[in-house]
NUMI-863336 format. One line per 3 residues: number of its first residue (from 1); their letters; for each residue x, y, z of N, C-alpha, C, CB. Coordinates in nm, 4 decimals, decimal comma. Glycine has a CB too. Layout:
<recs>
NUM = a = X/Y/Z/X/Y/Z/X/Y/Z/X/Y/Z; ...
</recs>
This chain:
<recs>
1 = xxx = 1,9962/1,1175/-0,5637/1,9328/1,0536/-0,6767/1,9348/0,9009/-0,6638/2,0010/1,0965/-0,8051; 2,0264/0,8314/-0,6371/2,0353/0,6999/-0,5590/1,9332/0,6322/-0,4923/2,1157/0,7118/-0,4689; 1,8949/0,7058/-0,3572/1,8013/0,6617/-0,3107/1,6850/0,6836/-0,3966/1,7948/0,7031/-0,1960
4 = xxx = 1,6120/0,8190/-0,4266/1,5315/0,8129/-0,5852/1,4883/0,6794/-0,6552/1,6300/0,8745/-0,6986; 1,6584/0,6530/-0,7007/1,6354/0,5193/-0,7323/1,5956/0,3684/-0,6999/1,6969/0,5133/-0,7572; 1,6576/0,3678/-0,5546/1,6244/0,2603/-0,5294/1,4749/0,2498/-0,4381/1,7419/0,2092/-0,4729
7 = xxx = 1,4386/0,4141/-0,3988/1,2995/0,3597/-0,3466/1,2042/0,3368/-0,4560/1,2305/0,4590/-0,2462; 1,2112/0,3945/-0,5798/1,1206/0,3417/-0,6776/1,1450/0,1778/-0,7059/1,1406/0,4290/-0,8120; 1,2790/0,0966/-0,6837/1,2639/0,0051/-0,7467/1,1895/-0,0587/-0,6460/1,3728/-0,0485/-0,8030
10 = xxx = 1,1988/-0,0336/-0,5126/1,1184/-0,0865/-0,4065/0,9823/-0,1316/-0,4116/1,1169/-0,0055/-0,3226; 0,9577/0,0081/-0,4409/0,8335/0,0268/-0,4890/0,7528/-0,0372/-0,6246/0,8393/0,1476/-0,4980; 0,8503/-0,0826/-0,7143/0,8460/-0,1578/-0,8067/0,7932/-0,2980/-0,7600/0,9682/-0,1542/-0,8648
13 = xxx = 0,8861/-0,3236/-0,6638/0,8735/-0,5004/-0,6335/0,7578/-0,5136/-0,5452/1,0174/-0,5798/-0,5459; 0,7097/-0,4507/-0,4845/0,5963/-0,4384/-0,3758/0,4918/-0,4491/-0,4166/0,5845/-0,3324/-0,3066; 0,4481/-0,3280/-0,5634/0,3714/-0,3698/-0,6301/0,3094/-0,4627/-0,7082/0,3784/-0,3325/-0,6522
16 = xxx = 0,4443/-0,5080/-0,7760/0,4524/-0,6320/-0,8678/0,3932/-0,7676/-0,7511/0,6459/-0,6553/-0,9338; 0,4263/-0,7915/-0,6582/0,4106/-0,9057/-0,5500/0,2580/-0,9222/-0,5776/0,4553/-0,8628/-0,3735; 0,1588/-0,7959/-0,5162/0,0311/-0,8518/-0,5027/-0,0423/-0,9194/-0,6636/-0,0595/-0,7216/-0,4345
19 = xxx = 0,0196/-0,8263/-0,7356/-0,0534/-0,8569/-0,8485/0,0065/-0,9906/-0,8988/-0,0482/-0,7414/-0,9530; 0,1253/-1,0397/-0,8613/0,1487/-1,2145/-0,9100/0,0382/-1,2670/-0,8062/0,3424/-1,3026/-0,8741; 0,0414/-1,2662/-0,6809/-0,0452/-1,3522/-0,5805/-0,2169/-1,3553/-0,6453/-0,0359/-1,2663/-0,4040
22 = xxx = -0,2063/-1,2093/-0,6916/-0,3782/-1,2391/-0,7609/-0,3747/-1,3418/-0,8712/-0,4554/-1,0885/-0,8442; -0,2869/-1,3273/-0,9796/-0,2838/-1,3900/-1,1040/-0,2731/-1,5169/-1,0444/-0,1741/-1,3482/-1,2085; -0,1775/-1,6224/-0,9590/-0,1570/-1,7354/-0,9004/-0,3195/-1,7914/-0,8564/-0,0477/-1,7086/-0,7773
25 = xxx = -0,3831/-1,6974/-0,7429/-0,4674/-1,7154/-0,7638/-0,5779/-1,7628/-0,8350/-0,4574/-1,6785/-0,7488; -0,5661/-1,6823/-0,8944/-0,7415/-1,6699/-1,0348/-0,7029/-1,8604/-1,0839/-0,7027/-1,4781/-1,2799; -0,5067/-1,8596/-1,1490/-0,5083/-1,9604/-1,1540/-0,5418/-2,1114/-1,0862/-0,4469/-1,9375/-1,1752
28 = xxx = -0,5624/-2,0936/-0,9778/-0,5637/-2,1767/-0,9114/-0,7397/-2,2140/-0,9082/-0,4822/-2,1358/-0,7905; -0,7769/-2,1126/-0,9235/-0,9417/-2,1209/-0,9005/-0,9760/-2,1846/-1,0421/-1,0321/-1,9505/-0,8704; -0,9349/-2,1003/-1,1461/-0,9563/-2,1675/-1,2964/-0,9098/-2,3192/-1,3016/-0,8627/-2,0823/-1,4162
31 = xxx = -0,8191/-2,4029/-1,2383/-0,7655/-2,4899/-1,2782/-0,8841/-2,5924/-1,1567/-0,5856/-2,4735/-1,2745; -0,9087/-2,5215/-1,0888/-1,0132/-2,6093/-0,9374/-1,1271/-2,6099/-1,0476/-1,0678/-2,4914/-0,7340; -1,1809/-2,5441/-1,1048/-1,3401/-2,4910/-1,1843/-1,3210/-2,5943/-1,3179/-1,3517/-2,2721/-1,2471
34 = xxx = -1,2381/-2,6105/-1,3972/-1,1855/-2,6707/-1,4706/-1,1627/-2,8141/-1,4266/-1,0910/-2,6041/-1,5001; -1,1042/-2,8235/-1,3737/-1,1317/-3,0124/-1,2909/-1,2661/-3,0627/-1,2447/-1,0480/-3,0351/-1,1290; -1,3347/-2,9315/-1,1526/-1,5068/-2,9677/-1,1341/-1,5390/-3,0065/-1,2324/-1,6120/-2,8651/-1,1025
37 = xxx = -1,5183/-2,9200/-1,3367/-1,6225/-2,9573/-1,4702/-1,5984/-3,1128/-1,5304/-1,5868/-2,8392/-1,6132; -1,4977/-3,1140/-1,5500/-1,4299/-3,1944/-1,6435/-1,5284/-3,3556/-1,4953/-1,1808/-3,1481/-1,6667; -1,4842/-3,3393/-1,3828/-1,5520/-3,4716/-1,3222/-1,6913/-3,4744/-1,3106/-1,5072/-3,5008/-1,1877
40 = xxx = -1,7358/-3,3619/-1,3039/-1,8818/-3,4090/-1,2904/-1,9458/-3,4022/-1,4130/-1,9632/-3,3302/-1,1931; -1,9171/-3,2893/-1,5399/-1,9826/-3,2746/-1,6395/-1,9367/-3,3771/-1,7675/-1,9740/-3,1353/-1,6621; -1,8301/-3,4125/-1,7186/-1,7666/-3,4839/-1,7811/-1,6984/-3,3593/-1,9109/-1,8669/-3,6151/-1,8209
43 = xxx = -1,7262/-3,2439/-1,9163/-1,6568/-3,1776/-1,9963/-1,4782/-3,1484/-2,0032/-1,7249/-3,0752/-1,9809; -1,4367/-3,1134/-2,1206/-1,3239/-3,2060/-2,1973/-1,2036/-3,0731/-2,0911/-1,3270/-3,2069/-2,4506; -1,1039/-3,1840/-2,0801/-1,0079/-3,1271/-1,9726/-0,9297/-3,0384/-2,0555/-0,9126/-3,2381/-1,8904
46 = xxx = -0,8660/-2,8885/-2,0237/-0,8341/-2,8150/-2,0955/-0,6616/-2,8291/-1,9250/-0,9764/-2,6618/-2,1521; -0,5473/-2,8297/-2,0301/-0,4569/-2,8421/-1,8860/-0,3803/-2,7446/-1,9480/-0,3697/-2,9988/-1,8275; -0,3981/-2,6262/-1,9790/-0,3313/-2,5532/-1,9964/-0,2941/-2,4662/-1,9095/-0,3593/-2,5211/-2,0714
49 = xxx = -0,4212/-2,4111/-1,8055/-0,3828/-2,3575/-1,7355/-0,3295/-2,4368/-1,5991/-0,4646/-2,2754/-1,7352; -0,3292/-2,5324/-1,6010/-0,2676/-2,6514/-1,4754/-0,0994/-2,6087/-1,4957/-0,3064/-2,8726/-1,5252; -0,0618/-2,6032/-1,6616/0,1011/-2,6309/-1,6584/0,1329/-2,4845/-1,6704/0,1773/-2,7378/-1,7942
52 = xxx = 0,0479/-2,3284/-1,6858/0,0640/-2,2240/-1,6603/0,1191/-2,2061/-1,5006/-0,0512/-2,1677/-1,7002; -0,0002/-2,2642/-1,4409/0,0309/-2,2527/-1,2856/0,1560/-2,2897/-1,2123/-0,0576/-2,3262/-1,2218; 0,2019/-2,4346/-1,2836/0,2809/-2,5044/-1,2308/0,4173/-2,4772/-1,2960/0,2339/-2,6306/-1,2335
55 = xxx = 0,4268/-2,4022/-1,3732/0,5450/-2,3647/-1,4579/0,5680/-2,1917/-1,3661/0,4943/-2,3624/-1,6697; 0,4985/-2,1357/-1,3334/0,5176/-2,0162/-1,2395/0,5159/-2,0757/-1,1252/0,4171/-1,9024/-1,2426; 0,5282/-2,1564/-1,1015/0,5172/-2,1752/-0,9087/0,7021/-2,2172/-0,9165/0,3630/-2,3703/-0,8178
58 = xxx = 0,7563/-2,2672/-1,0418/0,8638/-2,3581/-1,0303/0,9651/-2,2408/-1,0920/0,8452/-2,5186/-1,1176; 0,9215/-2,1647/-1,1528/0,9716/-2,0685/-1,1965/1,0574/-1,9361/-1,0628/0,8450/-2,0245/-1,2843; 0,9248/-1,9425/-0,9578/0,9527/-1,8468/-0,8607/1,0393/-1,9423/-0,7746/0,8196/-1,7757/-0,7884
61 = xxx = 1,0109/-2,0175/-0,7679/1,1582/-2,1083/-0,6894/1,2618/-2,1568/-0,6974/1,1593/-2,1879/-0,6537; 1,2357/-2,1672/-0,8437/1,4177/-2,1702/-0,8892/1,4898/-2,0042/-0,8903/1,4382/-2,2438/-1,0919; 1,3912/-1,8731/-0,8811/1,4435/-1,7857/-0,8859/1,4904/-1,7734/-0,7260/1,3661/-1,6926/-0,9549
64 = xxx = 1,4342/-1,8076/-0,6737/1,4443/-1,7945/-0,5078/1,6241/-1,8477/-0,4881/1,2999/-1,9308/-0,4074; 1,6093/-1,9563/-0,5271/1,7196/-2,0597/-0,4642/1,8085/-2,0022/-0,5136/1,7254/-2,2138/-0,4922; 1,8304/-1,9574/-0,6852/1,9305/-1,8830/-0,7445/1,9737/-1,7210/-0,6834/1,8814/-1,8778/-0,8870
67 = xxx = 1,9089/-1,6621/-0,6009/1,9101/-1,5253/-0,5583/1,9931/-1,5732/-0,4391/1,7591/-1,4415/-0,5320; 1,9015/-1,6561/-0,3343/2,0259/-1,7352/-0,2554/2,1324/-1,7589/-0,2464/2,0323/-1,8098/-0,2474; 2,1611/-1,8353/-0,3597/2,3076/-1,9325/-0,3882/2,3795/-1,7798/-0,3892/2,3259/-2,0591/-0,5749
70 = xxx = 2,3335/-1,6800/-0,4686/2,4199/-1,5452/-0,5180/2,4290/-1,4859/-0,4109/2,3629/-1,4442/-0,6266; 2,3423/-1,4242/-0,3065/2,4053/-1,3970/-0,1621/2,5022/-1,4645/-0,0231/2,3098/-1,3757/-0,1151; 2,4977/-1,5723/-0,0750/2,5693/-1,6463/-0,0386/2,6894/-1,7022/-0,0326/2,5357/-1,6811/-0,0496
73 = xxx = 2,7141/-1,6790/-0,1889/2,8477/-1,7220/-0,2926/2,9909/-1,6566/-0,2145/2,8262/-1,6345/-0,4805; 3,0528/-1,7078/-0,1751/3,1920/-1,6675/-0,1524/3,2245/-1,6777/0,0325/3,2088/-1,4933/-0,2236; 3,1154/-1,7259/0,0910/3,0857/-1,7417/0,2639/3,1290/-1,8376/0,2527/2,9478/-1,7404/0,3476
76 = xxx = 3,2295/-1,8632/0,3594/3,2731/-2,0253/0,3486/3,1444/-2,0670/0,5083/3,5208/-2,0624/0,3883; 3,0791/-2,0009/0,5635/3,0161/-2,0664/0,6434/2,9190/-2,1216/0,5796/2,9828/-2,0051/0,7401; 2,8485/-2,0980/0,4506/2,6900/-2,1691/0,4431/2,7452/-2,2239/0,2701/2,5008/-2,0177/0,4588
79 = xxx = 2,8860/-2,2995/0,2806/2,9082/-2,3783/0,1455/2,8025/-2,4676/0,1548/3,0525/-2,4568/0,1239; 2,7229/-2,4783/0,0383/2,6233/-2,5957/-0,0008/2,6564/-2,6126/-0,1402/2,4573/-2,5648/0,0198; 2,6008/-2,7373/-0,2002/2,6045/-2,7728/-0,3302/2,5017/-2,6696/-0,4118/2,5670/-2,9284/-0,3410
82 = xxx = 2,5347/-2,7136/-0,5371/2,4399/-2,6280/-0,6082/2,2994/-2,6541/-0,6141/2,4757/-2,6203/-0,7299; 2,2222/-2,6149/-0,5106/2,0555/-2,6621/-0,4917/1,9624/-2,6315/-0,6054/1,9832/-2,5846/-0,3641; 1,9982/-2,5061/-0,6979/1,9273/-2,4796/-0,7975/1,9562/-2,6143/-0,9319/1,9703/-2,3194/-0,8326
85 = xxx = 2,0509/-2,6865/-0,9815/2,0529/-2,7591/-1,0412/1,9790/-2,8780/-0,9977/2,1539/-2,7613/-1,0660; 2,0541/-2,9450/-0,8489/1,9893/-3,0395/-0,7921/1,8066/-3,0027/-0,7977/2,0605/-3,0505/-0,6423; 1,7528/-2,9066/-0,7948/1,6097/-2,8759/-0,7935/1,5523/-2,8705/-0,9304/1,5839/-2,7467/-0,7245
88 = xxx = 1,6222/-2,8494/-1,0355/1,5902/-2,8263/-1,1918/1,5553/-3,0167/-1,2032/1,7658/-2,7399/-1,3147; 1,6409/-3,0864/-1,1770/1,6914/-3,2144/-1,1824/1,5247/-3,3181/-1,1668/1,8251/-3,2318/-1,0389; 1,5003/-3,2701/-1,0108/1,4189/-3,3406/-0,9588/1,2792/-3,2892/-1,0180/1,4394/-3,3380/-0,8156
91 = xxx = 1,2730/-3,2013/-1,0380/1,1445/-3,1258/-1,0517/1,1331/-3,2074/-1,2470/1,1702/-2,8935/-1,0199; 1,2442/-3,1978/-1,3545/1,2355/-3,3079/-1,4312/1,1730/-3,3516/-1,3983/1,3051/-3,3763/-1,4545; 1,2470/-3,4459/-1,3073/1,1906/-3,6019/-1,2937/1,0670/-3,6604/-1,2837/1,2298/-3,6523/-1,1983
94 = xxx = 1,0044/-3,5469/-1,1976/0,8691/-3,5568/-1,1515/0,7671/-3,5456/-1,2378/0,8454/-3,4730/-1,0639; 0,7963/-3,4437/-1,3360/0,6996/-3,4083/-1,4384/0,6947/-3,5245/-1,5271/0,7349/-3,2783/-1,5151; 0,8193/-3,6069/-1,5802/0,8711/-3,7326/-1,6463/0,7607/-3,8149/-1,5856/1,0364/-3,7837/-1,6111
97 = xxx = 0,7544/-3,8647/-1,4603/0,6695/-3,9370/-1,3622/0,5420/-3,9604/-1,3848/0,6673/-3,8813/-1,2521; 0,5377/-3,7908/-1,3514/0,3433/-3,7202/-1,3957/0,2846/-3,7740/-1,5477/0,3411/-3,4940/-1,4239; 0,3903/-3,7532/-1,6222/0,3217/-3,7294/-1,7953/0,3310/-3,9054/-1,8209/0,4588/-3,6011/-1,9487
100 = xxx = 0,4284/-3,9687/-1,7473/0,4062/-4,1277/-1,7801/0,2543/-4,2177/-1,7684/0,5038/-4,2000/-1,6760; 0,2784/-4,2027/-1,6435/0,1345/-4,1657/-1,5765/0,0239/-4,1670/-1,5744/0,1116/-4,1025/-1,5645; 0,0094/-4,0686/-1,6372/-0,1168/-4,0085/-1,7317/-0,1114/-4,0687/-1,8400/-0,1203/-3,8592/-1,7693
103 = xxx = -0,0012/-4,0921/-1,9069/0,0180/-4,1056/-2,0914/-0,0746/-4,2679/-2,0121/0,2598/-4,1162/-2,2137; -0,0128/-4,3397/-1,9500/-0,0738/-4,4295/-1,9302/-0,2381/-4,4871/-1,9016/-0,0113/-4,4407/-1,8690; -0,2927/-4,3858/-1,7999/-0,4000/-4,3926/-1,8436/-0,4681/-4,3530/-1,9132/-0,4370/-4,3917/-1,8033
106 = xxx = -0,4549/-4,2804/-2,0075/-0,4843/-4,2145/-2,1271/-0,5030/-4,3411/-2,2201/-0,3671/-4,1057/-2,1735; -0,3831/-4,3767/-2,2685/-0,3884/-4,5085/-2,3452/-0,4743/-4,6677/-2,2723/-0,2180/-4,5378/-2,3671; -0,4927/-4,6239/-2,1931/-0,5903/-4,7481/-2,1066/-0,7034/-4,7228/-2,1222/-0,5832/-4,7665/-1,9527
109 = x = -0,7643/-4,6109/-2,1678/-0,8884/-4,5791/-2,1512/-0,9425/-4,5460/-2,3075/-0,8974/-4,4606/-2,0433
</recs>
């Protein structure tokens, strides 16, 4: 029953994979189609799906690094600092950066 179990969860994650890569996708095309417009038509920028995209891309990589750190945890050969904080940190920062930025030319214009 074990195995039962764990080939369904297998089977779980295998499935689940393509169907994020489509959704990432579509996003990516909506957010490309959405910028066309907005430069050439001059029609009004909708960034919702920009911080959808970019909030799942950061999402799957902080899950990454955290699955890591946890296979890892207790090896004294591959001691590293905590990369998932250090990565929460920077990825801040950046967005801080981005929205200044913008806020700025926003208010310039």
């Amino acid at each position: 029953m074990k195995k039962m179990d764990e080939m369904d969860r297998n089977i779980q994650l295998h499935s689940i994979e393509p169907a994020y890569k489509v959704a990432i996708l579509c996003l990516c095309a909506w957010t490309l189609f959405n910028s066309y417009q907005t430069l050439i038509n001059g029609a009004k920028y909708e960034p919702f799906s920009s911080f959808i995209l970019c909030l799942t891309v950061c999402v799957q990589s902080f899950s990454q690094i955290a699955m890591k750190q946890k296979m890892v945890a207790g090896d004294e050969e591959y001691k590293e600092p905590n990369r998932l904080v250090q990565t929460i940190i920077v990825s801040l920062a950046i967005v801080a950066v981005i929205l200044s930025i913008g806020t700025y030319f926003i208010l310039k214009v």
